[in-house]
C-alpha positions as CSV (number, residue, x, y, z in Angstrom):
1,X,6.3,100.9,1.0
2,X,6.6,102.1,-2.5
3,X,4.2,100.5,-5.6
4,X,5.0,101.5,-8.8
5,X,2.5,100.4,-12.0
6,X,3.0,101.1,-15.4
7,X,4.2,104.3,-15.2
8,X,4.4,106.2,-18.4
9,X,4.7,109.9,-19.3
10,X,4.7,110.9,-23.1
11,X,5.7,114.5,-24.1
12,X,4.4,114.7,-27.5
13,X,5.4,111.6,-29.4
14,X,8.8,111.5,-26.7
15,X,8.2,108.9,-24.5
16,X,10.4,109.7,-21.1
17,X,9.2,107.3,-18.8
18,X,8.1,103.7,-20.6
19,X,5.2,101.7,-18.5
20,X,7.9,101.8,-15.5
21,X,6.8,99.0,-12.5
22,X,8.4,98.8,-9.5
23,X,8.3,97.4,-5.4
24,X,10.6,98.9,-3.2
25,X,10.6,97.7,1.0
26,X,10.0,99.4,3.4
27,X,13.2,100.6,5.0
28,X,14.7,99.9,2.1
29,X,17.8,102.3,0.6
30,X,17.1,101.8,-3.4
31,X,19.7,103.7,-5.5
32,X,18.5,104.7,-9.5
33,X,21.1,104.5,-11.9
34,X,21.0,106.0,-15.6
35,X,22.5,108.2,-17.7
36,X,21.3,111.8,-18.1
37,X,17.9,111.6,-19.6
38,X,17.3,107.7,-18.7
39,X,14.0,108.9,-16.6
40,X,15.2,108.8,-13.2
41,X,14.1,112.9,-12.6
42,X,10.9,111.8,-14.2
43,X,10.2,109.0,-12.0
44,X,11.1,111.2,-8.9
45,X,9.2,114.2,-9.8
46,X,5.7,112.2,-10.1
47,X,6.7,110.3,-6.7
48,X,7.2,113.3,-5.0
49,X,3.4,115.0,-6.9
50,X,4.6,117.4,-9.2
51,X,4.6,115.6,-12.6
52,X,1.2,113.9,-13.4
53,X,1.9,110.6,-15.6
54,X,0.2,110.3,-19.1
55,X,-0.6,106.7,-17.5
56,X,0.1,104.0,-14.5
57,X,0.1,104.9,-10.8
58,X,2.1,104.6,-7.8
59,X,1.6,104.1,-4.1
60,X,3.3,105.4,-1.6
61,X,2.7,104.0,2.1
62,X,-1.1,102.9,0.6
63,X,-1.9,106.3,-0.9
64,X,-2.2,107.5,-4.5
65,X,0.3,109.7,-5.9
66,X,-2.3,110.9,-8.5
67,X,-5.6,110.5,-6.5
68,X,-3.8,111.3,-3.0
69,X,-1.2,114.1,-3.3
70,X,-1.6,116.0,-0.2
71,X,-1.1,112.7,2.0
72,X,1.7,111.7,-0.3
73,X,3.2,115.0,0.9
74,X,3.1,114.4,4.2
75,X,5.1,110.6,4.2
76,X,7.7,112.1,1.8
77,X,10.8,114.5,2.1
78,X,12.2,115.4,-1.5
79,X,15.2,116.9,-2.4
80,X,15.6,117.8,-6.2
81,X,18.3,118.1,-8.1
82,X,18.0,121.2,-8.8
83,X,16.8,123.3,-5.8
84,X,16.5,126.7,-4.2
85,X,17.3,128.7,-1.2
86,X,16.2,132.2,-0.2
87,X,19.6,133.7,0.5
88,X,18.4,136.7,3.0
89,X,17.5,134.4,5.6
90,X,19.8,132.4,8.0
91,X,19.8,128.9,7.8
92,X,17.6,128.2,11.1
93,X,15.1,130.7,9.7
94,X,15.3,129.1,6.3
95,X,14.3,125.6,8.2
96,X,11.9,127.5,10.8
97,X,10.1,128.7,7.7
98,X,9.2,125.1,6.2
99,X,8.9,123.7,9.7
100,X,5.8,126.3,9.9
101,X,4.5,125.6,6.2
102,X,4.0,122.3,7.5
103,X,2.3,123.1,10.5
104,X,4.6,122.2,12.9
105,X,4.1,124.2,16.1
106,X,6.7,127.2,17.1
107,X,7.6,125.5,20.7
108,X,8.6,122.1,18.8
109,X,10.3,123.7,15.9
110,X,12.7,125.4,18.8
111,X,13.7,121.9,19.6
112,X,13.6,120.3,15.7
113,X,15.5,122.6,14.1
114,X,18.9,122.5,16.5
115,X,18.6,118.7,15.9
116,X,18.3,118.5,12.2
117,X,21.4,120.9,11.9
118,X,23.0,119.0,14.4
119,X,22.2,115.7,12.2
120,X,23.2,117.7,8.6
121,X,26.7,118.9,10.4
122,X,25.5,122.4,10.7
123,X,25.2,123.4,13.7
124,X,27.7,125.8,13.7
125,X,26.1,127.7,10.8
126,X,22.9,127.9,12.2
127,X,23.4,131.7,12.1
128,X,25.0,131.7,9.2
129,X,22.8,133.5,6.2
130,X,22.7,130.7,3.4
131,X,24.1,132.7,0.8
132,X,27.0,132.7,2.7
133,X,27.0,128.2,2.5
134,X,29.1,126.7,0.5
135,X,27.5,124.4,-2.7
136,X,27.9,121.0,0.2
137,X,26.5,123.2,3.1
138,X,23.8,124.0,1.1
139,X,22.6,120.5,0.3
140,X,23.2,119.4,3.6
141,X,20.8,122.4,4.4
142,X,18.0,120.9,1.4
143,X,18.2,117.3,3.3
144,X,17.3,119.2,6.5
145,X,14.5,120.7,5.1
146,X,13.4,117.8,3.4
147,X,13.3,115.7,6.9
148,X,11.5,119.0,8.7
149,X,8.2,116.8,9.0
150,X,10.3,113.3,9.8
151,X,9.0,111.4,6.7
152,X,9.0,108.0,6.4
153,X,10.0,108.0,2.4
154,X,13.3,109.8,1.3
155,X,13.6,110.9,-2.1
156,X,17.0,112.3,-3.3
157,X,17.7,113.9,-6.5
158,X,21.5,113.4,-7.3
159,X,22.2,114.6,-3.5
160,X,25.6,114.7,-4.1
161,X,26.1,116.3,-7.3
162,X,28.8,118.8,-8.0
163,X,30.6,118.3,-4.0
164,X,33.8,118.1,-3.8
165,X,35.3,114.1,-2.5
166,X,35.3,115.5,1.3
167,X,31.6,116.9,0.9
168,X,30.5,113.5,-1.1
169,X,32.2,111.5,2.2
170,X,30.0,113.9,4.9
171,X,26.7,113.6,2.7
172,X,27.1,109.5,2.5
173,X,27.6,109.2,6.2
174,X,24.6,111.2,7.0
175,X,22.8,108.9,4.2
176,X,24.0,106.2,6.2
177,X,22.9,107.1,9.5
178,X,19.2,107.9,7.8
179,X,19.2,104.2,6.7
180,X,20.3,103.4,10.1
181,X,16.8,105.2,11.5
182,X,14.5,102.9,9.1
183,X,14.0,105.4,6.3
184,X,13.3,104.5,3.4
185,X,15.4,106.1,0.7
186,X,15.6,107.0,-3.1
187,X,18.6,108.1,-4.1
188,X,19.6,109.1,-7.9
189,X,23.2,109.8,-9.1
190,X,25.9,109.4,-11.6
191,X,28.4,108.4,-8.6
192,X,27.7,104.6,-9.6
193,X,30.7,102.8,-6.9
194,X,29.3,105.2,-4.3
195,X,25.5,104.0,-4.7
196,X,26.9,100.4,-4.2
197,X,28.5,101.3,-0.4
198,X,25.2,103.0,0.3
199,X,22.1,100.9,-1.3
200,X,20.4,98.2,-0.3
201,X,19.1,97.7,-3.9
202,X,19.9,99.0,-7.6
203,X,17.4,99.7,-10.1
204,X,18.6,100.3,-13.6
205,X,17.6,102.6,-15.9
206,X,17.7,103.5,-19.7
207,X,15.4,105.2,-21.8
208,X,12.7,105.9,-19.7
209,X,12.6,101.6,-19.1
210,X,13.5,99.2,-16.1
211,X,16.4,97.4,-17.2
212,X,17.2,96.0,-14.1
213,X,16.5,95.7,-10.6
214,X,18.0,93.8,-7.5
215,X,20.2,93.7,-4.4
216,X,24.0,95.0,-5.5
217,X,25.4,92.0,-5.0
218,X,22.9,90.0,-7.2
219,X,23.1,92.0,-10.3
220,X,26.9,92.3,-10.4
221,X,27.1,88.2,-10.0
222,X,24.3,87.8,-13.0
223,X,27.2,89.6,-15.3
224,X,29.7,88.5,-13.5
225,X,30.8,85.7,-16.1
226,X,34.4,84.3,-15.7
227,X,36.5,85.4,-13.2
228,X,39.7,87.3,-13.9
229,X,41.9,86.0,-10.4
230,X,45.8,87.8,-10.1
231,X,48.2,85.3,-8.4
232,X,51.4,86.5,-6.7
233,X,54.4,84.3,-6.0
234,X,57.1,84.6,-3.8
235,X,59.2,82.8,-6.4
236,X,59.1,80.2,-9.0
237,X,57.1,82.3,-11.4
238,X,58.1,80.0,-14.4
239,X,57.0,77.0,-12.1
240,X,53.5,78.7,-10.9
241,X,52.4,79.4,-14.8
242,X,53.1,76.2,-15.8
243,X,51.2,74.7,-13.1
244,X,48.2,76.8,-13.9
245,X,48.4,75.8,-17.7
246,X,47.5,72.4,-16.8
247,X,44.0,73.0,-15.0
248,X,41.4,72.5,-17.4
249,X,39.6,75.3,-16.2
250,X,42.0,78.7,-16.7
251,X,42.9,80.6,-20.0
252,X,44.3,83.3,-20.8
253,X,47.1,83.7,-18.7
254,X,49.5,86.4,-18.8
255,X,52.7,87.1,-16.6
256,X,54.0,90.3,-14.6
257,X,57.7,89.4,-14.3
258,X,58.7,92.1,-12.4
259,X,55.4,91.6,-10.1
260,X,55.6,88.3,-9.9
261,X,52.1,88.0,-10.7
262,X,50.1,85.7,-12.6
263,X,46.6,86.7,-14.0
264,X,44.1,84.0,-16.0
265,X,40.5,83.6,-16.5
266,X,38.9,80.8,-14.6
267,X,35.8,79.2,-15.4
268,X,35.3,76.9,-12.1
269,X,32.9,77.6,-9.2
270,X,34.0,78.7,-5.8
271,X,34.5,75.3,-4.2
272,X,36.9,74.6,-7.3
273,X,38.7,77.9,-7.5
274,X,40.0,76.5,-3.1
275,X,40.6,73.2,-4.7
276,X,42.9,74.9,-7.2
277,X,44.2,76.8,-4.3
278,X,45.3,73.8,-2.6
279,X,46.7,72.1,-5.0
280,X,48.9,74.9,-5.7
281,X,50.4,75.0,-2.2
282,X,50.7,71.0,-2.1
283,X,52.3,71.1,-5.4
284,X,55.0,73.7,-3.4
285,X,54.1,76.6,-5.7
286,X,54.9,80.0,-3.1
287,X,51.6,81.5,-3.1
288,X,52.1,84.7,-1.5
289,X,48.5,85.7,-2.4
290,X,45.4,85.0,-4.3
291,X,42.8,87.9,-5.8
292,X,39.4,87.6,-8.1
293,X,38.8,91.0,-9.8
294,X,35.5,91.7,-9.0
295,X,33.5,94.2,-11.3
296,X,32.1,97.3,-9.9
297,X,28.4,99.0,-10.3
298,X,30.0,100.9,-13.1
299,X,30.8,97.7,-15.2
300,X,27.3,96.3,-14.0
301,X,25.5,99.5,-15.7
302,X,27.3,99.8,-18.9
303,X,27.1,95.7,-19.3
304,X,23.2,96.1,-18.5
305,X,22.2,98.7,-21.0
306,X,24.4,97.5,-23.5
307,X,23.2,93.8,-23.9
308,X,19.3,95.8,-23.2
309,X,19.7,97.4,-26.7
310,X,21.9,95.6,-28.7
């Protein structure tokens, strides 16, 4: 669905965007990760046809975003992170107003517009004037607008910055249901462990350059390393540790006496770390239960950039 080739865009001697390439799926939910001024903005901007690159390209659904803008427009819905809304109107006129910019026709926009506030959790402010919205009804308001001509390519500028934990939960579900319909979808944000629940795919970046790119899962087993596993007893602590000392593959062990927890670093694959398991239960050690920290997309990102520029 989505080609991306050598993008680059130079102000002056900064370079914000450095010869970025990309392929994203069709129906695919890809989620950019970066710090503030990493290039993600930048990337969106000239996706969505209002940044020109310095150099490169990209293709969205076959067509050119620098040779092809107007049919670009018409396979995309954007939502910027930074966006406005014309307060005097109410928000089915505000939606009745970009339904006609892009030509859609009075009698269907009568039956579009109850649907898409119905989709955003709206509908009961659909005679509400939007200066009246609260910060979260007002993006869920910007998604609307941006799915007013049913695009096939999402593109989401930090759509849940600044909302409050309730608002963040509404705007993923709705997210969710999108995916659910075959969208593809771009989405930028800061909210790293939320992206995780949400994408298909992650693509890391720093500095205006791809660091990394992949399905969640993938990229947080590449830096996985050594697992960090928490073992509770029912008893026998004394027992269980010095059990675990003798496997060749643990270090690092430390006790919670008053959990009754043991935590070490193991080093063995899966199909050893059950063996283990089972040897610990023949052996009459109480396992009550078993854990492996996992990291999360946060850990993923800082361990990414970090090794990228050391």
């Amino acid at each position: 669905m989505i080609e991306i080739k050598g993008l680059t865009k130079k102000y002056g001697s900064f370079v914000a965007l450095d010869h970025f390439e990309l392929s994203i799926g069709d129906g695919v939910v890809c989620g950019f990760v970066g710090a503030n001024g990493a290039g993600k903005s930048t990337i969106f901007s000239i996706l969505a046809t209002l940044l020109s690159p310095t150099a490169g390209d990209a293709t969205i659904h076959g067509k050119s975003v620098t040779r092809d803008p107007a049919e670009i427009r018409k396979v995309i819905g954007y939502m910027p992170d930074f966006f406005g809304v014309y307060d005097q109107l109410k928000a089915d006129e505000y939606l009745d107003f970009y339904g006609a910019s892009y030509g859609i026709p009075a009698e269907k926009r009568k039956v579009l517009i109850p649907e898409l506030l119905e989709l955003v959790n709206l509908t009961d402010k659909r005679y509400e004037y939007v200066d009246l919205l609260s910060r979260g009804m007002k993006q869920r308001l910007c998604l609307a607008r941006s799915l007013i001509h049913d695009p096939k390519v999402l593109i989401l500028d930090e759509p849940a910055s600044g909302l409050d934990p309730r608002a963040r939960v509404e705007m993923r579900d709705i997210l969710k249901h999108l995916k659910s319909m075959g969208k593809t979808i771009l989405i930028s944000s800061h909210i790293l462990p939320e992206l995780s629940e949400m994408c298909d795919e992650i693509v890391v970046i720093d500095r205006g350059k791809l660091i990394a790119h992949g399905h969640v899962e993938s990229i947080q087993a590449q830096l996985q390393g050594d697992k960090r596993i928490k073992v509770k007893v029912v008893d026998q602590l004394d027992a269980a540790r010095a059990f675990f000392e003798e496997d060749p593959f643990i270090s690092g062990i430390e006790l919670q006496e008053d959990k009754k927890e043991i935590s070490f670093t193991y080093k063995g694959s899966d199909e050893e770390q059950v063996e283990l398991l089972r040897k610990a239960l023949l052996s009459n050690i109480p396992v009550y239960s078993l854990n492996v920290e996992e990291k999360d997309l946060e850990d993923v990102f800082m361990a990414i950039t970090k090794g990228a520029y050391e």
